[in-house]
PQR file with spaces between the fields and no chain letter, atoms N, CA, C, O and H, PARSE charges and radii, in Angstrom:
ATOM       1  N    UNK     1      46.590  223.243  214.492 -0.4000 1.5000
ATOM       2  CA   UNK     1      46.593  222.054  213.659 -0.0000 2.0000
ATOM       3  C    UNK     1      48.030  221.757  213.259  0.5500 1.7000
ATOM       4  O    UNK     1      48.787  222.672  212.936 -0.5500 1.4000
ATOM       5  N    UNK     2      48.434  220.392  213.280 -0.4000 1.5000
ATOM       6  CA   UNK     2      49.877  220.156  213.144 -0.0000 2.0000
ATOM       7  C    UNK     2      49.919  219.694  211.871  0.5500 1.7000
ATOM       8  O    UNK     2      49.137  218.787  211.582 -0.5500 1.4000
ATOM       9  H    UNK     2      47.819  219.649  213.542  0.4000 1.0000
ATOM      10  N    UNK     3      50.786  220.188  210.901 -0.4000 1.5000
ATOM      11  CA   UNK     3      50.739  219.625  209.608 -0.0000 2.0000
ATOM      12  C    UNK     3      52.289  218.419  209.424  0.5500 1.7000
ATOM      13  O    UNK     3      53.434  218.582  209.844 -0.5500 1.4000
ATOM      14  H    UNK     3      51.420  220.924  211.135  0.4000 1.0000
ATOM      15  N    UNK     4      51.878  217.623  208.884 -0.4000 1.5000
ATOM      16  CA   UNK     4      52.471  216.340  209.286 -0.0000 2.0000
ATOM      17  C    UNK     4      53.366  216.280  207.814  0.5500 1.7000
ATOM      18  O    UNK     4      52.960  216.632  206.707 -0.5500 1.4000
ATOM      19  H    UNK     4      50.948  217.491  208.542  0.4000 1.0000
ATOM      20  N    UNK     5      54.877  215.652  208.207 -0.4000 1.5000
ATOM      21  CA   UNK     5      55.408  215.748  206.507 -0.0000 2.0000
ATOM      22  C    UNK     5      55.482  214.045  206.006  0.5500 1.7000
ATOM      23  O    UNK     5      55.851  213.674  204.891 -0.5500 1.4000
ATOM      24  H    UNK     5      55.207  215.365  209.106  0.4000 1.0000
ATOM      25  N    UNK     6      55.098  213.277  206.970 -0.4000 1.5000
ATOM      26  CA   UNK     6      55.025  211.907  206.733 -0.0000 2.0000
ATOM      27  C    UNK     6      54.310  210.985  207.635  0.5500 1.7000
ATOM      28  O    UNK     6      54.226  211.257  208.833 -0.5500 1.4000
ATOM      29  H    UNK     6      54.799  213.578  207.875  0.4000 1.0000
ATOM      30  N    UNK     7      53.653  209.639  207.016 -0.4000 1.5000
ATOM      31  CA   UNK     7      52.953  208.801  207.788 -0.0000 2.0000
ATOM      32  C    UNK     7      53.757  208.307  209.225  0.5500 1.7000
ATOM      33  O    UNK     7      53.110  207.893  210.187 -0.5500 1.4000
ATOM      34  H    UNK     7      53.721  209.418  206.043  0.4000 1.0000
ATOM      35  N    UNK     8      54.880  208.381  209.235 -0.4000 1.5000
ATOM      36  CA   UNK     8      55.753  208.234  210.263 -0.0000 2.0000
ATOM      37  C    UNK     8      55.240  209.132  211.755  0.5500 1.7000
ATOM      38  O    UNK     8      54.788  208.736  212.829 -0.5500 1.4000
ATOM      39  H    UNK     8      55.406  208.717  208.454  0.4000 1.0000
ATOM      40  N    UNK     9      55.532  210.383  211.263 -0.4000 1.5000
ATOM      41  CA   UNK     9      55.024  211.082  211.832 -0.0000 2.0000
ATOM      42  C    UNK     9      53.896  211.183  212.771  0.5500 1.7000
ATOM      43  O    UNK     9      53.932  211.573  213.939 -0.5500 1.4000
ATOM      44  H    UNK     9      55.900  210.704  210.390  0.4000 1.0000
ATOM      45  N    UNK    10      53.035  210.834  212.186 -0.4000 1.5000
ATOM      46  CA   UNK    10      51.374  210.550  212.541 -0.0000 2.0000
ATOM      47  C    UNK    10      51.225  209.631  213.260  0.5500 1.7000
ATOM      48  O    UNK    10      50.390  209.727  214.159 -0.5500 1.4000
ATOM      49  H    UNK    10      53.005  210.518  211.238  0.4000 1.0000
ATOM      50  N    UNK    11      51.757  208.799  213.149 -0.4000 1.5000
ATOM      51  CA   UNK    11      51.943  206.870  214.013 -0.0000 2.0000
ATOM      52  C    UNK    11      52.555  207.439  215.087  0.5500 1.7000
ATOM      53  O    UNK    11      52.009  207.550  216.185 -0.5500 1.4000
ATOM      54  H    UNK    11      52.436  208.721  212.419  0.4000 1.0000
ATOM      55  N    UNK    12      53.978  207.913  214.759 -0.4000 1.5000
ATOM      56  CA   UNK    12      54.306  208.613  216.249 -0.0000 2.0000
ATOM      57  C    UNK    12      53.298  209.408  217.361  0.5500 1.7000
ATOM      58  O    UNK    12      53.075  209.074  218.525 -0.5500 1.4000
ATOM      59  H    UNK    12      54.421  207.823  213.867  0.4000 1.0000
ATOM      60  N    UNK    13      52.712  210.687  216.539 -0.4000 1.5000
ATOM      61  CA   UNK    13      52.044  211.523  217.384 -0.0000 2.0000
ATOM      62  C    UNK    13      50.375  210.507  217.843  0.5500 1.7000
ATOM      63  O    UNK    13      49.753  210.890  218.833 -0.5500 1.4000
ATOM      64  H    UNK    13      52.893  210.959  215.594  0.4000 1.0000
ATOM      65  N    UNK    14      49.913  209.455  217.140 -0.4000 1.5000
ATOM      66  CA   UNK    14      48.689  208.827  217.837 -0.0000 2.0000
ATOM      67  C    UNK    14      49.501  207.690  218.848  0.5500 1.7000
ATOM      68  O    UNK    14      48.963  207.102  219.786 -0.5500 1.4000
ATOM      69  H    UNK    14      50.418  209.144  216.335  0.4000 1.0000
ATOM      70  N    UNK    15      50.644  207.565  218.504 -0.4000 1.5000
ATOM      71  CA   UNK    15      51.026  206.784  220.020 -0.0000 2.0000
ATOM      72  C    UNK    15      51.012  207.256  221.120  0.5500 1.7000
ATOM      73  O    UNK    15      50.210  206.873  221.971 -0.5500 1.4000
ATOM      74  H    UNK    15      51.082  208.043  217.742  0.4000 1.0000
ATOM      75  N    UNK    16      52.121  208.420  221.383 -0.4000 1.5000
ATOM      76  CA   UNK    16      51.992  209.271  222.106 -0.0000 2.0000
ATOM      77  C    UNK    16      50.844  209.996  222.744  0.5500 1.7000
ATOM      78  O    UNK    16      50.773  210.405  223.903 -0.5500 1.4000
ATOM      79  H    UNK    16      52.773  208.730  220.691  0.4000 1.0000
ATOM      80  N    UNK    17      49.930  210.085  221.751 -0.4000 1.5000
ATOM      81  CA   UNK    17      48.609  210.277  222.451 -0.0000 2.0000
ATOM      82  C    UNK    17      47.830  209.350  223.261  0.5500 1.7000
ATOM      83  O    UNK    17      47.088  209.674  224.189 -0.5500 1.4000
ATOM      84  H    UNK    17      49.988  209.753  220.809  0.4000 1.0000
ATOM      85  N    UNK    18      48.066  208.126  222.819 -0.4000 1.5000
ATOM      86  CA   UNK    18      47.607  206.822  223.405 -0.0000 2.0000
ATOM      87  C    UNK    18      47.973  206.447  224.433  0.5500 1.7000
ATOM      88  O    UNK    18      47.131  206.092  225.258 -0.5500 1.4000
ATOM      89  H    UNK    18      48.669  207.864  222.066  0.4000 1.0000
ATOM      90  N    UNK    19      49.361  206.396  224.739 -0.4000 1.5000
ATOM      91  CA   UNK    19      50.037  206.528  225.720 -0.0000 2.0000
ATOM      92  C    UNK    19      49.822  207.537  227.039  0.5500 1.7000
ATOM      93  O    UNK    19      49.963  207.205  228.216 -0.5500 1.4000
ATOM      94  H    UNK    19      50.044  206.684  224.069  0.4000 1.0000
ATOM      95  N    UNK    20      49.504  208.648  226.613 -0.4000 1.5000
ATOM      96  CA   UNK    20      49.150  209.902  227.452 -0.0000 2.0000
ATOM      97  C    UNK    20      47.922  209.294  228.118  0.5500 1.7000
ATOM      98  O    UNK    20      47.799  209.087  229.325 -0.5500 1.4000
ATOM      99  H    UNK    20      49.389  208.918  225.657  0.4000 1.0000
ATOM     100  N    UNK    21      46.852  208.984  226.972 -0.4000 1.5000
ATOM     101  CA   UNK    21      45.556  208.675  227.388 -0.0000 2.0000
ATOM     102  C    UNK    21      45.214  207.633  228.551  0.5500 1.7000
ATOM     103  O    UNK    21      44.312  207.714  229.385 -0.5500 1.4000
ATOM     104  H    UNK    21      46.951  209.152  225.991  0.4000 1.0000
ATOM     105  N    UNK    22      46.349  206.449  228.355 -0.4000 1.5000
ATOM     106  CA   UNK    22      46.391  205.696  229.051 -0.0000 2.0000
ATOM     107  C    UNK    22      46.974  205.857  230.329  0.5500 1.7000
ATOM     108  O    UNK    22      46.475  205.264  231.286 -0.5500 1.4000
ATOM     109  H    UNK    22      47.082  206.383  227.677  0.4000 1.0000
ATOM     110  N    UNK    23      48.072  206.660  230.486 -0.4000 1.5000
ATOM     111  CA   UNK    23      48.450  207.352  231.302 -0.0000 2.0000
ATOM     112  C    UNK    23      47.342  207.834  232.776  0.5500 1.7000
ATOM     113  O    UNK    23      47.257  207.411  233.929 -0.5500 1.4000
ATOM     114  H    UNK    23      48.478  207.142  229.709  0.4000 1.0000
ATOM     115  N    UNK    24      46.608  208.942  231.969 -0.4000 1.5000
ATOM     116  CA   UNK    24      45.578  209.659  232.571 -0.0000 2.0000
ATOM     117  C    UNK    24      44.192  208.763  232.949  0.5500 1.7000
ATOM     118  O    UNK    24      43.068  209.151  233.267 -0.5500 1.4000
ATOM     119  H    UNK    24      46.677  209.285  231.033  0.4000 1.0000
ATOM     120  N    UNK    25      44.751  207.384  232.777 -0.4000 1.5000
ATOM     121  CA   UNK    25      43.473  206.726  232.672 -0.0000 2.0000
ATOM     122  C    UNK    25      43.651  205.971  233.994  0.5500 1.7000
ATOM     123  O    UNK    25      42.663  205.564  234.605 -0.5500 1.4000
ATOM     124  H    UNK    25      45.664  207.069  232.517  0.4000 1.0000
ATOM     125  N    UNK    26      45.022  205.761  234.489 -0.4000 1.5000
ATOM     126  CA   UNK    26      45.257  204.912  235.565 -0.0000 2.0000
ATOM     127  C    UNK    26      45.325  205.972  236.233  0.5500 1.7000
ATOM     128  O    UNK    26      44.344  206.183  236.946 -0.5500 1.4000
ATOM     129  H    UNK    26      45.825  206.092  233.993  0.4000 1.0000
ATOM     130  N    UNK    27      46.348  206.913  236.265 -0.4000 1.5000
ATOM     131  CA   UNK    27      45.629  208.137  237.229 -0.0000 2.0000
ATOM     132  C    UNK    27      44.281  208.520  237.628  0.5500 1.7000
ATOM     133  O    UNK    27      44.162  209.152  238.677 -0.5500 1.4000
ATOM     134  H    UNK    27      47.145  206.741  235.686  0.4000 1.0000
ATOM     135  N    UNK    28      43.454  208.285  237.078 -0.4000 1.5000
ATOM     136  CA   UNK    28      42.172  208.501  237.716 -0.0000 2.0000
ATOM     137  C    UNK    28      41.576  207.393  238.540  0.5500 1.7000
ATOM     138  O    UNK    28      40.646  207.349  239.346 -0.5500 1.4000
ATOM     139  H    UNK    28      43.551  207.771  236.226  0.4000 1.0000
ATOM     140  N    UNK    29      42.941  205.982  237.777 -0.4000 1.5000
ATOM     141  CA   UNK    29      41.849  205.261  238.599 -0.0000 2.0000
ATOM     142  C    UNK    29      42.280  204.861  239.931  0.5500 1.7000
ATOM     143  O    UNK    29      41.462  204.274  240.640 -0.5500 1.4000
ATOM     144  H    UNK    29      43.697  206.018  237.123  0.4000 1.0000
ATOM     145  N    UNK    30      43.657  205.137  240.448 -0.4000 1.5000
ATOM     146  CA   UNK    30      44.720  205.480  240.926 -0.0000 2.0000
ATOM     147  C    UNK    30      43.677  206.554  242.404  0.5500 1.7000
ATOM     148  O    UNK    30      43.634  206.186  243.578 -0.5500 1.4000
ATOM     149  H    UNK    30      44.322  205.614  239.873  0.4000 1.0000
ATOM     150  N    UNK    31      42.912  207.965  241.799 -0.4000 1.5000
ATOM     151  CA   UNK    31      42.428  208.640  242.133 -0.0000 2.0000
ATOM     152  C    UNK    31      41.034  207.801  243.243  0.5500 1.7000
ATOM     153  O    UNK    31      40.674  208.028  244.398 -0.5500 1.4000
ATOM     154  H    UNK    31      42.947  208.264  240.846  0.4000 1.0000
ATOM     155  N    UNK    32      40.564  206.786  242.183 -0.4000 1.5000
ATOM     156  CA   UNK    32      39.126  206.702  243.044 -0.0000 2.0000
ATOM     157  C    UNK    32      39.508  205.705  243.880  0.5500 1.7000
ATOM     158  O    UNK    32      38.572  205.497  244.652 -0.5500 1.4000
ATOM     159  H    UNK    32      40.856  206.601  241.244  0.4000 1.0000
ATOM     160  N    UNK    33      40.741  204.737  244.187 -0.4000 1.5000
ATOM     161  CA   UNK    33      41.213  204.145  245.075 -0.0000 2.0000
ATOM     162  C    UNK    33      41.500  204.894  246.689  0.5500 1.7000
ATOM     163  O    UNK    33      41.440  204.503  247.855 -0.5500 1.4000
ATOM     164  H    UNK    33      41.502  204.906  243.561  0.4000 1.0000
ATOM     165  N    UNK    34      41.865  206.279  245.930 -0.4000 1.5000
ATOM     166  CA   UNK    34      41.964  206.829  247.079 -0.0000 2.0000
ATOM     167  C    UNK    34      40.779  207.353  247.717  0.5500 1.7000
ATOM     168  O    UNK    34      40.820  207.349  248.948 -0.5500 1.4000
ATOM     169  H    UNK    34      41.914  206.597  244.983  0.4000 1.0000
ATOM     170  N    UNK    35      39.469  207.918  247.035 -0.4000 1.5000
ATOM     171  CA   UNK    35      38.810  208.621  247.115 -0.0000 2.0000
ATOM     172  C    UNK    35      38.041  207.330  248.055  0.5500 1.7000
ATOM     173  O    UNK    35      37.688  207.618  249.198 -0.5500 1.4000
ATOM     174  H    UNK    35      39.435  207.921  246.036  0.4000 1.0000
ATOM     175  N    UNK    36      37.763  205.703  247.458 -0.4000 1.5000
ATOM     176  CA   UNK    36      37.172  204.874  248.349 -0.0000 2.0000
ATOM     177  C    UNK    36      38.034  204.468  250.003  0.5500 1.7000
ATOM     178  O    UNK    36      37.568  204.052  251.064 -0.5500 1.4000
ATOM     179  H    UNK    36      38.050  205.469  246.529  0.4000 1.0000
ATOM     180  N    UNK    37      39.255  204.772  249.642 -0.4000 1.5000
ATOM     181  CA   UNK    37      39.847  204.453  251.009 -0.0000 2.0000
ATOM     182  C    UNK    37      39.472  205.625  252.242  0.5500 1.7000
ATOM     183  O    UNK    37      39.490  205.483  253.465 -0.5500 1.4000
ATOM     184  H    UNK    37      39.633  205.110  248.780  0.4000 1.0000
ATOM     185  N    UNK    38      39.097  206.942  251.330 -0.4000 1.5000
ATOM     186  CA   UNK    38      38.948  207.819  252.226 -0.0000 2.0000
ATOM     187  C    UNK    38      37.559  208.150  252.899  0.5500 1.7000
ATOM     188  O    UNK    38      37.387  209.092  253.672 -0.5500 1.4000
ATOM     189  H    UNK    38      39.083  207.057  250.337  0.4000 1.0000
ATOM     190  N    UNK    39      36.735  207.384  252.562 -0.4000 1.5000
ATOM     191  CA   UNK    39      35.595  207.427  252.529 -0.0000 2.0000
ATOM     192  C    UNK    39      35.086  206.317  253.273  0.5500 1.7000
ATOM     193  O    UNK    39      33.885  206.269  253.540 -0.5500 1.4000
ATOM     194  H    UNK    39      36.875  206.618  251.934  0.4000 1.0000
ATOM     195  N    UNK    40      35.904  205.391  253.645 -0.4000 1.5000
ATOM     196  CA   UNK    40      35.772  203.646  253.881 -0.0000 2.0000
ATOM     197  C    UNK    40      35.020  204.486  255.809  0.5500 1.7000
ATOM     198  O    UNK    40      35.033  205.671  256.143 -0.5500 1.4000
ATOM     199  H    UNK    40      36.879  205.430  253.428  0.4000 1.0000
ATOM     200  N    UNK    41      34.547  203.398  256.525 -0.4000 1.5000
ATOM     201  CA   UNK    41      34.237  203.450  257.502 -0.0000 2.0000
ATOM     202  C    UNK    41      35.157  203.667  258.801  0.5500 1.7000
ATOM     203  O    UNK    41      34.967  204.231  259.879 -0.5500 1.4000
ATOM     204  H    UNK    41      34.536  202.435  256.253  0.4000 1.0000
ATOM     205  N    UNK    42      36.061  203.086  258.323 -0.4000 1.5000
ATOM     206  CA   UNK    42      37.264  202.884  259.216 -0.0000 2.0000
ATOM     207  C    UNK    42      37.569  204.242  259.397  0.5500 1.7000
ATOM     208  O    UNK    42      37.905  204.632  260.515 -0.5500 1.4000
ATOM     209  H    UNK    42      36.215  202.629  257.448  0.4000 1.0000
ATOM     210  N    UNK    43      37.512  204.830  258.673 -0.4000 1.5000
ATOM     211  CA   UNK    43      38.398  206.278  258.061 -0.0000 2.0000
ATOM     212  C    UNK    43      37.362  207.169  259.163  0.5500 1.7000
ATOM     213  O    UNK    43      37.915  207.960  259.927 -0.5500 1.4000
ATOM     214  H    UNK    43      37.239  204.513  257.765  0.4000 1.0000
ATOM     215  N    UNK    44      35.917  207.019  259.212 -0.4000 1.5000
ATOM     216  CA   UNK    44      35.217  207.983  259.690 -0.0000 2.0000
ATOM     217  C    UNK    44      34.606  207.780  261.101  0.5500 1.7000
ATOM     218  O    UNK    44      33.781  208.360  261.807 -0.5500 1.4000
ATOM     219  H    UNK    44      35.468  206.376  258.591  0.4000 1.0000
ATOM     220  N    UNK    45      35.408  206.669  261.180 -0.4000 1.5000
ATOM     221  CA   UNK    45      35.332  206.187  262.818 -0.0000 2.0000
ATOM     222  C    UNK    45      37.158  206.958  263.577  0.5500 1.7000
ATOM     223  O    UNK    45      37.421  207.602  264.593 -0.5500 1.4000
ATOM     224  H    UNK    45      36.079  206.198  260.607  0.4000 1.0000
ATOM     225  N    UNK    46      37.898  206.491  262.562 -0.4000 1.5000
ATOM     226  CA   UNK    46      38.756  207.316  263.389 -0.0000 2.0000
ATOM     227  C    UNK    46      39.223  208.471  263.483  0.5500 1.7000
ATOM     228  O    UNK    46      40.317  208.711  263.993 -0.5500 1.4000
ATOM     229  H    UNK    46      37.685  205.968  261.737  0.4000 1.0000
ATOM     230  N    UNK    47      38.321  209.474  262.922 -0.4000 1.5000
ATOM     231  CA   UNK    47      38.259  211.087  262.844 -0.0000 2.0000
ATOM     232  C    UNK    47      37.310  210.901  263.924  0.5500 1.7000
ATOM     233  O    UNK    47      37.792  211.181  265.022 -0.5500 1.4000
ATOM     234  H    UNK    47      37.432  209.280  262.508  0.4000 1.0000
ATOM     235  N    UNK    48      35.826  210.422  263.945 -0.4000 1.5000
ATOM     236  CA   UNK    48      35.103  210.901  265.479 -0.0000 2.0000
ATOM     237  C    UNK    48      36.005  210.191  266.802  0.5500 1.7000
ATOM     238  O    UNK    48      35.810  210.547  267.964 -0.5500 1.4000
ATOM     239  H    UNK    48      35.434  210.194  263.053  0.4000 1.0000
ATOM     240  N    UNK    49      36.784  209.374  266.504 -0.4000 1.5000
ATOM     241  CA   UNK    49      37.869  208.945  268.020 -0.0000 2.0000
ATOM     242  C    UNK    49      38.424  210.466  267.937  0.5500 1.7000
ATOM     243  O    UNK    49      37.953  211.357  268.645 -0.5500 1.4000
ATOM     244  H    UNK    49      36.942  209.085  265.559  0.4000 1.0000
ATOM     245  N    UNK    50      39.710  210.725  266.791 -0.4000 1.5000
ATOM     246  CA   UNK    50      40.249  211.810  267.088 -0.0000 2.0000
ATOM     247  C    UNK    50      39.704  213.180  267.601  0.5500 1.7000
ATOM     248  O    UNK    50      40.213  213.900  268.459 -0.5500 1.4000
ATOM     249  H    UNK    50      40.092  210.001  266.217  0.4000 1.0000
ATOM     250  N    UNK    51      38.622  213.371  266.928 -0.4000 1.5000
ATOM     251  CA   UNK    51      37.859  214.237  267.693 -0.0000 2.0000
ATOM     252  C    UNK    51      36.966  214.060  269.250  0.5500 1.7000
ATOM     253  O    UNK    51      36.678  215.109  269.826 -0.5500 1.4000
ATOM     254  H    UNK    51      38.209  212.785  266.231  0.4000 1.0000
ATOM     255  N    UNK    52      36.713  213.247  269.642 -0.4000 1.5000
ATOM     256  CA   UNK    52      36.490  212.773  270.355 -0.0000 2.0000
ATOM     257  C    UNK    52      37.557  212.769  271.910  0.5500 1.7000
ATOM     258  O    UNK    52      37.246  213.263  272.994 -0.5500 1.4000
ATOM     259  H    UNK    52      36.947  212.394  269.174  0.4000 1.0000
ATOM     260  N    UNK    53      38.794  212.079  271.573 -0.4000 1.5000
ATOM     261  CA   UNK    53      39.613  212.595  272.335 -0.0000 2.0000
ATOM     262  C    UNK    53      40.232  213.958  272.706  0.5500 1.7000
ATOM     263  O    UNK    53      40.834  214.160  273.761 -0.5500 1.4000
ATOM     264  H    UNK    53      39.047  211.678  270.692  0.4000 1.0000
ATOM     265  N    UNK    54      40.047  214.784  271.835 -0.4000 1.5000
ATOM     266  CA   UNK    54      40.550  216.013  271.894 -0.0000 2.0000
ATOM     267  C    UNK    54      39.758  216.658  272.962  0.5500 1.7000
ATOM     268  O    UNK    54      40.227  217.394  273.829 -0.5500 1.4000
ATOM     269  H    UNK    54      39.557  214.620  270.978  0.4000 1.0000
ATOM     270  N    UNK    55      38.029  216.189  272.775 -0.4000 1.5000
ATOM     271  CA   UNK    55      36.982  216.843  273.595 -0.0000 2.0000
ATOM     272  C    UNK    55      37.432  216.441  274.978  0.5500 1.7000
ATOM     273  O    UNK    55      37.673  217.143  275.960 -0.5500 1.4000
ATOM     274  H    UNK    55      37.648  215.591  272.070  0.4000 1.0000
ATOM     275  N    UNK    56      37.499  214.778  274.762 -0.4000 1.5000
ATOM     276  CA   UNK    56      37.755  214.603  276.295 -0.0000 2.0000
ATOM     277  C    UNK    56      39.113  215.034  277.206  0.5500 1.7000
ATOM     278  O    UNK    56      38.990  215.113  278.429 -0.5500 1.4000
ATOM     279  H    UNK    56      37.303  214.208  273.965  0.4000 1.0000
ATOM     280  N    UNK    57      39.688  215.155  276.921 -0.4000 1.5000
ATOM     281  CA   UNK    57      40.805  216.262  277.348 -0.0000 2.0000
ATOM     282  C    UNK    57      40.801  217.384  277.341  0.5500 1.7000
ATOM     283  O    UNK    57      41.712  217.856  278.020 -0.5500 1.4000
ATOM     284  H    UNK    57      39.788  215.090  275.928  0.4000 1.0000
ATOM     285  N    UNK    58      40.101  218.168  276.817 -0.4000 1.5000
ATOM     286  CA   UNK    58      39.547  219.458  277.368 -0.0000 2.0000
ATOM     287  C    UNK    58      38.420  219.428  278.051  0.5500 1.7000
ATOM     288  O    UNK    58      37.939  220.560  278.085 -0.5500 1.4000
ATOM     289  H    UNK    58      39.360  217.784  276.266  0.4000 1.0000
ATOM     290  N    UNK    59      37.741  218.605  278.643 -0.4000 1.5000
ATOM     291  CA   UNK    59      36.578  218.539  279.832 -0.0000 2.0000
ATOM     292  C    UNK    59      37.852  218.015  280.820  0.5500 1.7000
ATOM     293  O    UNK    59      38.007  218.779  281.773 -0.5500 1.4000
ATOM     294  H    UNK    59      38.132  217.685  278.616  0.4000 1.0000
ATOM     295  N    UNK    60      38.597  217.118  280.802 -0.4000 1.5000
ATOM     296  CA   UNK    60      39.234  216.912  281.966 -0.0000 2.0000
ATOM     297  C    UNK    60      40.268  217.982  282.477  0.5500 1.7000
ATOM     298  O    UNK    60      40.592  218.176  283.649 -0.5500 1.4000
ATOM     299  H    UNK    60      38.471  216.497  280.028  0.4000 1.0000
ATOM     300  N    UNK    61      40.665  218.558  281.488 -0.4000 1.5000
ATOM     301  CA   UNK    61      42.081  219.708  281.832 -0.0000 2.0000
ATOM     302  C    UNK    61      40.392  220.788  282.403  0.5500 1.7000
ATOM     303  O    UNK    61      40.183  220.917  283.609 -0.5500 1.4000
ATOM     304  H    UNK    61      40.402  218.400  280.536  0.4000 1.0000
ATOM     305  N    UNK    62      39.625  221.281  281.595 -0.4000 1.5000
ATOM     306  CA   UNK    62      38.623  222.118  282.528 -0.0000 2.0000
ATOM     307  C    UNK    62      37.843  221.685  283.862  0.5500 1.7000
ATOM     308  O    UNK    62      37.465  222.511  284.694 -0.5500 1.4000
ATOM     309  H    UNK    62      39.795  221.176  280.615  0.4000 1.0000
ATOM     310  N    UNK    63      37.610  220.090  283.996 -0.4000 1.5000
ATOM     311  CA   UNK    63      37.590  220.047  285.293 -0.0000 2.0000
ATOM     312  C    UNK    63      38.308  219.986  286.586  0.5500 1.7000
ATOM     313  O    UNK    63      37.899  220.035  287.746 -0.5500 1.4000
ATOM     314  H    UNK    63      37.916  219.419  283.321  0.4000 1.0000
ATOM     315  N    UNK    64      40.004  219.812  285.851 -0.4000 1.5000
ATOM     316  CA   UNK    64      40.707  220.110  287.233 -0.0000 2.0000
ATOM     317  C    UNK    64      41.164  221.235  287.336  0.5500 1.7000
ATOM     318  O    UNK    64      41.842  221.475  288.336 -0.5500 1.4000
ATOM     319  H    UNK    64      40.336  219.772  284.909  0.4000 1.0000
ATOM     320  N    UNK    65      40.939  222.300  286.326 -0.4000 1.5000
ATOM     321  CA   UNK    65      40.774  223.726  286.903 -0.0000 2.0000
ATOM     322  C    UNK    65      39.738  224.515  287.863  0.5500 1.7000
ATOM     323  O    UNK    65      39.902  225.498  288.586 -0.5500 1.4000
ATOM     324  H    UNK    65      40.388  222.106  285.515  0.4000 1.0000
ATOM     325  N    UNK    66      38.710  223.778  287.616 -0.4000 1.5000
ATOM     326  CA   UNK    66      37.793  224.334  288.480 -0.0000 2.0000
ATOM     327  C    UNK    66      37.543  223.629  289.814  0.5500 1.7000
ATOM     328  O    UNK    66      36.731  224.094  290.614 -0.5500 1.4000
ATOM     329  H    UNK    66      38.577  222.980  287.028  0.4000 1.0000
């Protein structure tokens, strides 16, 4: 508990808190921007390409080995 020696004081430390709060508030929202971009369709179409190609280049490098 912070013991305060003036109203000054106090105005300061609930700004600062306010500020913080607000802070942490765009960061999160900052957060679910990313969380929807990563999640978007686009995103999970071009992980099964990337994977996808990887396969097909290892069936072709294994079929001209054999």
């Amino acid at each position: 508990m912070d013991h305060y020696n003036s109203f000054e004081e106090i105005k300061f430390d609930l700004k600062r808190l306010h500020l913080e709060r607000q802070i942490a508030l765009e960061h999160m929202k900052g957060l679910k921007h990313e969380v929807d971009e990563d999640l978007a369709p686009y995103q999970w179409m071009q992980t099964v390409l990337n994977i996808v190609k990887k396969f097909g280049a290892l069936y072709i490098i294994k079929k001209i080995i054999r």
